[in-house]
C-alpha positions, 0 to 999 in steps of 0.5 A: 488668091494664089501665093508661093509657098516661100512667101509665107509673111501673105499668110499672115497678112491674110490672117491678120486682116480677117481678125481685124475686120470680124469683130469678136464681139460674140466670141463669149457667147459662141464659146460659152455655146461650145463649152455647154456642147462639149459636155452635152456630147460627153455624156453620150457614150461614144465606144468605137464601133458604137458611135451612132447615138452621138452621131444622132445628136452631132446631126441635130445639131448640125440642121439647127445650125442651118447645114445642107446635106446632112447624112449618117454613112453606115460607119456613123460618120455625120456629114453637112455642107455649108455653102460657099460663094465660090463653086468648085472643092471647098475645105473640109473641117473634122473631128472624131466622135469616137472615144476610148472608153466603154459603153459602161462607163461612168461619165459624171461631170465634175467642175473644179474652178476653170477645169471641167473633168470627164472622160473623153471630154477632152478627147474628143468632145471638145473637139466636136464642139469647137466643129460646131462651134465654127457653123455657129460662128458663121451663123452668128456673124451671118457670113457665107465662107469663101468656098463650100465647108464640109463639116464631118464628126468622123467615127473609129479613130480611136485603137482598133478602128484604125481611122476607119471613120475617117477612111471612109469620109475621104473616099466619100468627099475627096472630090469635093475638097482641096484640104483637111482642118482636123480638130482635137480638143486639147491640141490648142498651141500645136500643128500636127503637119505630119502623120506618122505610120502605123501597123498594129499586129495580133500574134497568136500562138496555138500549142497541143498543151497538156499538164504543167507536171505531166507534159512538162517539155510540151510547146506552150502556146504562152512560152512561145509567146514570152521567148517571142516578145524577148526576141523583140524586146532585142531590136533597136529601132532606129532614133531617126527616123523615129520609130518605136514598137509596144506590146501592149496586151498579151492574154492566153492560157486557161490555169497555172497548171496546164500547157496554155493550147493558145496565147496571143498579143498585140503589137503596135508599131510606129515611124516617121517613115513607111519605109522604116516602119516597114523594115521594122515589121519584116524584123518582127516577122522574121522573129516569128518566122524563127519561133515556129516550131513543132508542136507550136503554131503562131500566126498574125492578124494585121489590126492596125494599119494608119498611112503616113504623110506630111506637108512642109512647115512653109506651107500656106495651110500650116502658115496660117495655122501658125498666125491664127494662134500668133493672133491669141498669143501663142507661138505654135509649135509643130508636131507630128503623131497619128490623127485622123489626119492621117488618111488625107496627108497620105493622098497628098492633100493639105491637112493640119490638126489644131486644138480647141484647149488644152487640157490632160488626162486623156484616156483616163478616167479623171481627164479634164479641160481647161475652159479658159481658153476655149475661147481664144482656141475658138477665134483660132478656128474661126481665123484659121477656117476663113484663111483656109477657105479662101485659099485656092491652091 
């Protein structure tokens, strides 16, 4: 099946015509399955960097569920194949496991009528479980996909590992794949077409220090951070393409009497645009530049550095997102942010991010999902995957 990206109404009938001919009739039963998942994984402390217990678990399940090939890369990723009828690339399907909170943290359940509250349970247990919920889906109606599926629970999305899960995960399979579904738990009703760029810096200060009354007038490692960060504050990105800048932890110093020896901060930069994004960065470096002194010392530490891409509204993939969630009633709305699907929109490979349900909170402790639409969001998945693995570009 090979269609222009003009005719974009075959899309739809492709969609329409699966959804008519799948009978749902165990649609309740698979979302029910999904919903009990999603708190089964929650309660498994995933921190970036400490995924390996959840990653045990999502490879369980993956063989109960009848995967070929399941492995665990040393990055925690989890990796398994369902085989398809046609040889060749076949579509990947992802979601990270990672969370934001750490291993310490209490992940009690609480139900409230039709939300379900817990940390990270949104995001990204949901979106594991919706993962899973499609090879269960297959299974149940006892279909072989068009083309090979490979399924990955990715690791390190979340902050500092930088979509190294996903990275990683690429490099290992894009031989083997023509396109990327990515699935975030509470994205149900957008499409995120477009990664947007991203470079995370680290800004240390160091400084000889001293008494606050005795050496007063000595370079101060937490001063030369502050005058730093108001330089900054002064740039004005621009609006279009937009690109936007956060100081988002500064820390240093040892008492309120003493010339801090060291301070540092983090700095988090993002566009719609590389080019932007790194014009935007030679301003910031030129603000440190300018802010090396005698006596204080500042250097950087590149944390953080997620590529950019996209794939036009027309395009077949997002195509047939749009008629998956116009099937279960929704108009989707298009979006850009920063995903896992990053890494293989800036090789040019078509990727969408879709949801499972909606929900809010995310990265708090009182983060909740809907259950109601979780299965409407799982006949999206379903229509969205078959429309998907039956597209050869």
């Amino acid at each position: 099946m090979t269609q222009s990206y003009e005719n974009t109404d075959a899309w739809h009938e492709v969609v329409d015509s699966l959804d008519r001919n799948l009978g749902w009739h165990w649609l309740p039963e698979v979302s029910h399955w999904v919903i009990e998942q999603a708190q089964t994984i929650q309660q498994i402390a995933a921190p970036t960097f400490q995924e390996d217990a959840r990653a045990a678990h999502v490879a369980d399940v993956f063989r109960e569920l009848g995967l070929r090939d399941v492995d665990i890369d040393e990055a925690f990723n989890v990796y398994g194949r369902l085989p398809g009828k046609r040889e060749g690339r076949g579509l990947m399907l992802s979601a990270h496991t990672d969370t934001v909170f750490p291993a310490e943290t209490d992940l009690s359940l609480k139900a409230r009528g039709r939300l379900i509250y817990g940390p990270g349970l949104g995001d990204n247990s949901v979106g594991v479980a919706g993962m899973l919920g499609i090879a269960a889906a297959l299974r149940h109606l006892q279909m072989q996909p068009p083309c090979d599926l490979w399924f990955v629970a990715s690791s390190r999305e979340e902050g500092l590992g930088d979509l190294g899960g996903m990275k990683a995960a690429f490099a290992r399979l894009r031989d083997h794949i023509y396109a990327v579904v990515n699935i975030e738990g509470l994205a149900l009703g957008y499409i995120y077409h477009a990664g947007i760029a991203v470079r995370r810096l680290r800004i240390i200060a160091e400084a000889d220090g001293g008494h606050s009354w005795l050496h007063y007038g000595r370079a101060s490692a937490i001063h030369g951070l502050v005058e730093l960060g108001s330089h900054i504050l002064a740039i004005e990105p621009p609006l279009s393409p937009r690109t936007t800048y956060n100081i988002g932890l500064i820390s240093g110093g040892h008492s309120i009497n003493s010339i801090a020896t060291r301070a540092e901060m983090w700095l988090d930069m993002r566009s719609e645009h590389p080019d932007t994004l790194q014009a935007l960065e030679d301003r910031v470096r030129e603000c440190i530049e300018a802010q090396q002194r005698n006596g204080l010392r500042i250097e950087t530490e590149l944390v953080g550095d997620r590529p950019a891409g996209s794939i036009p509204p027309e395009h077949p993939l997002v195509q047939m997102s749009l008629a998956a969630l116009e099937r279960i009633g929704l108009s989707g709305s298009l979006e850009t942010g920063s995903t896992d699907g990053n890494v293989p929109l800036a090789a040019n490979y078509p990727t969408v991010t879709v949801g499972v349900t909606r929900g809010g909170n995310a990265h708090r402790l009182d983060e909740y999902m809907e259950s109601e639409p979780v299965q409407a969001g799982m006949r999206q998945l379903v229509l969205l995957t078959l429309a998907a693995a039956d597209w050869q570009p």
